[in-house]
C-alpha positions as CSV (number, residue, x, y, z in Angstrom):
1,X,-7.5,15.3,3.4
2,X,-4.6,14.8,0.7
3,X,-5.0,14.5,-2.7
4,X,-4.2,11.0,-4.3
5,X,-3.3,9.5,-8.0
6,X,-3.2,6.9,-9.3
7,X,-1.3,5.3,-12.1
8,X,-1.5,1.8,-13.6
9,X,-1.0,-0.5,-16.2
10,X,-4.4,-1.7,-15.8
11,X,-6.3,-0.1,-18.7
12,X,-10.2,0.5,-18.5
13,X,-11.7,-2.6,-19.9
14,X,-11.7,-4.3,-16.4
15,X,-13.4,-4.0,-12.8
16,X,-10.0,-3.4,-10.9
17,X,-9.4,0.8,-11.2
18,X,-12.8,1.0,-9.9
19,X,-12.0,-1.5,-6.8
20,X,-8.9,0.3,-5.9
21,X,-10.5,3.5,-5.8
22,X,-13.7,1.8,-3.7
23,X,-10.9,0.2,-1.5
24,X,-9.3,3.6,-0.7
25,X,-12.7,5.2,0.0
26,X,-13.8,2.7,2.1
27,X,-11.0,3.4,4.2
28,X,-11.9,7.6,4.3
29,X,-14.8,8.7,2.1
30,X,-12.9,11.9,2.6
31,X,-9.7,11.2,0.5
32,X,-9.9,13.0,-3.0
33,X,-8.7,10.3,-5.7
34,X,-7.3,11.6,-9.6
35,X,-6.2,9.4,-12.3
36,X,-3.1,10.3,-13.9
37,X,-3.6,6.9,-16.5
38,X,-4.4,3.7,-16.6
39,X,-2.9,3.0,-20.2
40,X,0.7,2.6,-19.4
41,X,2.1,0.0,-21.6
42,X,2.8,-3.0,-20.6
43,X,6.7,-3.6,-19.1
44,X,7.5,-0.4,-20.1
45,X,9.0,1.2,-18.0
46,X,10.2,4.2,-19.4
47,X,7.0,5.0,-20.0
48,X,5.5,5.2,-16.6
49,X,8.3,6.7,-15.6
50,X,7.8,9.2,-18.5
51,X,4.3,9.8,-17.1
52,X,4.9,10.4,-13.7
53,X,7.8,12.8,-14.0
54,X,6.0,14.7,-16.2
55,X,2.6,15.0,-13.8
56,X,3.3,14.7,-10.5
57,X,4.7,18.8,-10.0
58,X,1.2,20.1,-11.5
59,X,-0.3,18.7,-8.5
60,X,0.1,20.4,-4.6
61,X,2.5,19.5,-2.5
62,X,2.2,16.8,0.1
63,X,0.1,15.1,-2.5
64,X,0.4,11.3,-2.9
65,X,1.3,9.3,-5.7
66,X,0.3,5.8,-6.2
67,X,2.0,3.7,-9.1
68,X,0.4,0.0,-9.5
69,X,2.8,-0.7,-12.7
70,X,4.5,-4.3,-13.0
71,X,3.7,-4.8,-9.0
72,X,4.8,-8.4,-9.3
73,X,8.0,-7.9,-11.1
74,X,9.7,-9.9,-9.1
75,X,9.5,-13.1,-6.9
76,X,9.5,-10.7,-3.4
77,X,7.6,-7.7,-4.3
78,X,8.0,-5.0,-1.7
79,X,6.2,-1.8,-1.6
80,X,7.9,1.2,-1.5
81,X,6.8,4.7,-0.2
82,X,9.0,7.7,-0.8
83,X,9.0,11.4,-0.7
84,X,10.6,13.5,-3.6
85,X,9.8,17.2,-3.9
86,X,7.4,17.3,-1.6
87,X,5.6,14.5,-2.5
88,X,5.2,11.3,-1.5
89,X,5.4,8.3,-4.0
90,X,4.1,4.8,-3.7
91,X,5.5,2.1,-6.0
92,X,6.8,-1.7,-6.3
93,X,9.9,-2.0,-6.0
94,X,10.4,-3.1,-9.4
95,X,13.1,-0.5,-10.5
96,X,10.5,2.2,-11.3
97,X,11.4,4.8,-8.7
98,X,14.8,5.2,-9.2
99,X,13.7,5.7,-12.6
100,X,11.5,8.8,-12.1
101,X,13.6,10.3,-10.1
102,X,17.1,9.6,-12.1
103,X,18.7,7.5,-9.1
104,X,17.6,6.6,-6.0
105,X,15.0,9.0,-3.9
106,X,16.4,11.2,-0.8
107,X,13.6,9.6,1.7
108,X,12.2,6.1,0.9
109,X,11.1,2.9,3.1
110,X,9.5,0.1,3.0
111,X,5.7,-0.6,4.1
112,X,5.4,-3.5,6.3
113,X,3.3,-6.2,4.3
114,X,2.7,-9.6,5.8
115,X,3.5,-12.8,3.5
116,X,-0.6,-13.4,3.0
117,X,-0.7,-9.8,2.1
118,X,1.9,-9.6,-1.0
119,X,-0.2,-11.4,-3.7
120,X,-3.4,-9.1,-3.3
121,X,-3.7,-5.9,-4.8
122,X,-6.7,-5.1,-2.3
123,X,-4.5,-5.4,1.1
124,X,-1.4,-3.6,-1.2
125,X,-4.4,-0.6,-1.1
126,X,-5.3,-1.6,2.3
127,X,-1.9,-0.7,3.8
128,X,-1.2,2.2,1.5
129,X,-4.2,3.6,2.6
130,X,-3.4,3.3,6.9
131,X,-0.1,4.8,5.3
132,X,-1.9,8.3,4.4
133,X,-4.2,8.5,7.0
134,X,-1.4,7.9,10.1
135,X,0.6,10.2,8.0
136,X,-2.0,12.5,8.0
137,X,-2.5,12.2,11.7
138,X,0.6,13.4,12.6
139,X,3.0,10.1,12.2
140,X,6.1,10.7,11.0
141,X,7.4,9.0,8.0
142,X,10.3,7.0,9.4
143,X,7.3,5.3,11.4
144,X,5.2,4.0,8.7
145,X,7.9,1.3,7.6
146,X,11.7,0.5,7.8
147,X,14.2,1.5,6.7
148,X,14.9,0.7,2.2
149,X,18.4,0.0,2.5
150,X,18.7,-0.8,-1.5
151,X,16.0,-0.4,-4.5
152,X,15.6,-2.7,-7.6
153,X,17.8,-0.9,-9.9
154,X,16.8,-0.5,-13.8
155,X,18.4,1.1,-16.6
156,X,17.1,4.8,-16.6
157,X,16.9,5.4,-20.0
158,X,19.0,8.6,-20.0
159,X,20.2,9.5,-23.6
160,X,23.9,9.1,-24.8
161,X,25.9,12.4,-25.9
162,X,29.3,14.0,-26.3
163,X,30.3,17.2,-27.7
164,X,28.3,16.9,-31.3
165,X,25.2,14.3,-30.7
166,X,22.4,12.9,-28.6
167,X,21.2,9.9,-28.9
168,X,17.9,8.9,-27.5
169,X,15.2,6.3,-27.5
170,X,11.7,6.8,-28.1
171,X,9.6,5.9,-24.7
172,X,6.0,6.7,-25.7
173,X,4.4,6.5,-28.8
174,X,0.8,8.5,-27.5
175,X,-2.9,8.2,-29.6
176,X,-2.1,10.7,-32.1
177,X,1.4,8.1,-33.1
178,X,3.3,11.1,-31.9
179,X,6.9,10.1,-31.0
180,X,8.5,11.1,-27.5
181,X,12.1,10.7,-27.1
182,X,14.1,10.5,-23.9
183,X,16.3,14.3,-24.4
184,X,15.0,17.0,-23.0
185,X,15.1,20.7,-24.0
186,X,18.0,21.5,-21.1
187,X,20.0,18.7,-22.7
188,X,19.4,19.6,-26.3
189,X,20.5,23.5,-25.6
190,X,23.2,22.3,-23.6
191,X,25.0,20.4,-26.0
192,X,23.4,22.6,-29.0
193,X,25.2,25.9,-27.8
194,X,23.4,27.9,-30.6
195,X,24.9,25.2,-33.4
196,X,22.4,24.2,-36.6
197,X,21.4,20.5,-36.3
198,X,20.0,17.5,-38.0
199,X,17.7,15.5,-35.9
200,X,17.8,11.8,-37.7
201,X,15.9,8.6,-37.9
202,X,15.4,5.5,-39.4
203,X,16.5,5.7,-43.2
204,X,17.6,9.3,-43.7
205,X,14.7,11.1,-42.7
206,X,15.7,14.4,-40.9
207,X,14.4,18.0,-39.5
208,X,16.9,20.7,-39.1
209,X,14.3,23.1,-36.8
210,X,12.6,23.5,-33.8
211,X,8.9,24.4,-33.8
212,X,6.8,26.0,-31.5
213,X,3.4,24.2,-32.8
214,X,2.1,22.4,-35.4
215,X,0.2,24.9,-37.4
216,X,4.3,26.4,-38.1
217,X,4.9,23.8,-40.9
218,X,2.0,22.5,-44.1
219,X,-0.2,19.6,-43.3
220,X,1.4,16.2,-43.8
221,X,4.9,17.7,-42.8
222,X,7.2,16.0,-40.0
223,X,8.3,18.6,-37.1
224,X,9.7,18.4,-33.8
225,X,8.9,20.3,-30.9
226,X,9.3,20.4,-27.0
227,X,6.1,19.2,-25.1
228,X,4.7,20.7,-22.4
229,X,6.7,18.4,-20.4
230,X,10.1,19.7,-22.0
231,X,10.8,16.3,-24.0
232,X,11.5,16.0,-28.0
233,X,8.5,15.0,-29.7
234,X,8.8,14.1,-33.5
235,X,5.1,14.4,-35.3
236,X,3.1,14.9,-38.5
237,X,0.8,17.5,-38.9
238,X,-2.4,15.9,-39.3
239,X,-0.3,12.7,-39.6
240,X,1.1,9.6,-37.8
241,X,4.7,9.8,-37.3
242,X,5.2,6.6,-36.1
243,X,3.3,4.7,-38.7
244,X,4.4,6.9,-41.7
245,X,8.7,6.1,-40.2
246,X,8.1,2.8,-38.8
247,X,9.1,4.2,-35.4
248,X,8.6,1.8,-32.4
249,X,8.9,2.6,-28.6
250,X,11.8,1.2,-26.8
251,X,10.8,-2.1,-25.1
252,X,12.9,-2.2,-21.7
253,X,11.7,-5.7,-20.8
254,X,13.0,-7.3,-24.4
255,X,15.6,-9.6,-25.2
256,X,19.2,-8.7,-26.1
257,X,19.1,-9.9,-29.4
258,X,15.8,-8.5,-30.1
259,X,16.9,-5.1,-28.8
260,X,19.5,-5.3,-31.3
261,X,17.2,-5.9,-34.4
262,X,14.9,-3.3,-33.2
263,X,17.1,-0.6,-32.1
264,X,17.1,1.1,-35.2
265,X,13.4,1.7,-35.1
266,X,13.5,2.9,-31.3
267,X,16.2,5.5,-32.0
268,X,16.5,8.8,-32.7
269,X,20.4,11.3,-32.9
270,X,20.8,14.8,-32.8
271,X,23.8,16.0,-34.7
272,X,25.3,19.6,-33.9
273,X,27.0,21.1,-37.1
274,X,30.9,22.1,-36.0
């Protein structure tokens, strides 16, 4: 029986993760259910996308993937399943697929939900759930649904560069007020090409290294590192980055002008010495 996650915007203070999970067991007492989180931030998607790029390989293949994030997003929600990497994914279409994967997914369609059906979480579960199981009968994928012919598209979130900068936003903030920015280590060596550089934010605070961990630099000084995910982290040792720079994560779902008066606080450049 395949392994299943689950990942929400839920949180823990209410009955509803529990449900789900009764819902899908109800309908196999076999299947074996994980939680990837349940604290994704509200609207953000870069985020979720953020969490389930970085999770979903350290599971098996052929596991399945089910992301309950801004469901009703939209006036005609549709759920999506797709498989990526040899896995299979189960969002909204709400723009957060093409997200995790950077554009849209090789294999994706649409499960068929009736119009009594879309409001309810429950029957959402319901159908994902006779999804896996014919799947895991022997049905072939085209069979479950029909056909996606275009996703919800969203800004991705991929950093800016050229020759001598990145720029990137910050999409997670985590419990520690550790920053994570959008460039990844493949992008930062890329563009580096074994140059020094200054990585910058808010008003003139800098770091000019990489580190491996935090016990490299005195407690109470800022570093940045790559995560175990590969993406630029900015941190305090025994500090709170965020709080001490008045960093904020970028908010995808904001206004224009708003954007534009917080911007400075979401951002974070990379600048490669000629």
């Amino acid at each position: 029986m395949p392994i299943i996650t689950l990942t929400s915007d839920i949180g823990d203070k209410d009955y509803l993760v529990g449900a789900i999970k009764g819902r899908l067991w109800r309908s196999n007492k076999a299947f074996q259910i994980a939680d990837i989180s349940h604290n994704i931030t509200p609207f953000q998607f870069g985020e979720a996308a953020y969490f389930i790029r970085s999770a979903f390989h350290h599971f098996p293949e052929y596991s399945w993937h089910i992301i309950l994030v801004n469901m009703f997003d939209n006036a005609n929600p549709r759920c999506l399943l797709a498989f990526h990497e040899g896995h299979y994914f189960v969002c909204p279409d709400n723009g957060l697929l093409p997200m995790i994967f950077d554009g849209d997914p090789p294999l994706s369609i649409t499960l068929p939900l009736t119009p009594a059906q879309i409001p309810d979480m429950m029957q959402w579960i319901d159908e994902i759930a006779k999804a896996i199981l014919r799947m895991d009968a022997g049905a072939s994928f085209q069979s479950l649904g029909t056909e996606t012919e275009q996703m919800v598209s969203r800004n991705n979130l991929k950093p800016n560069f050229s020759d001598d900068w990145i720029e990137g936003r910050i999409i997670l903030i985590d419990r520690f007020e550790n920053v994570v920015v959008n460039i990844n280590r493949e992008l930062f060596e890329g563009v580096r090409k074994g140059r020094s550089f200054q990585i910058a934010f808010k008003a003139g605070d800098q770091i000019n290294q990489i580190s491996d961990h935090y016990g490299q630099v005195n407690e109470g000084d800022k570093l940045a590192f790559f995560n175990s995910a590969g993406y630029l982290e900015i941190a305090v040792n025994k500090g709170n980055a965020a709080g001490l720079f008045g960093l904020k994560a970028y908010n995808s779902s904001a206004s224009d002008q708003f954007l534009k008066s917080r911007l400075f606080y979401q951002t974070v450049r990379i600048f490669f010495n000629s």
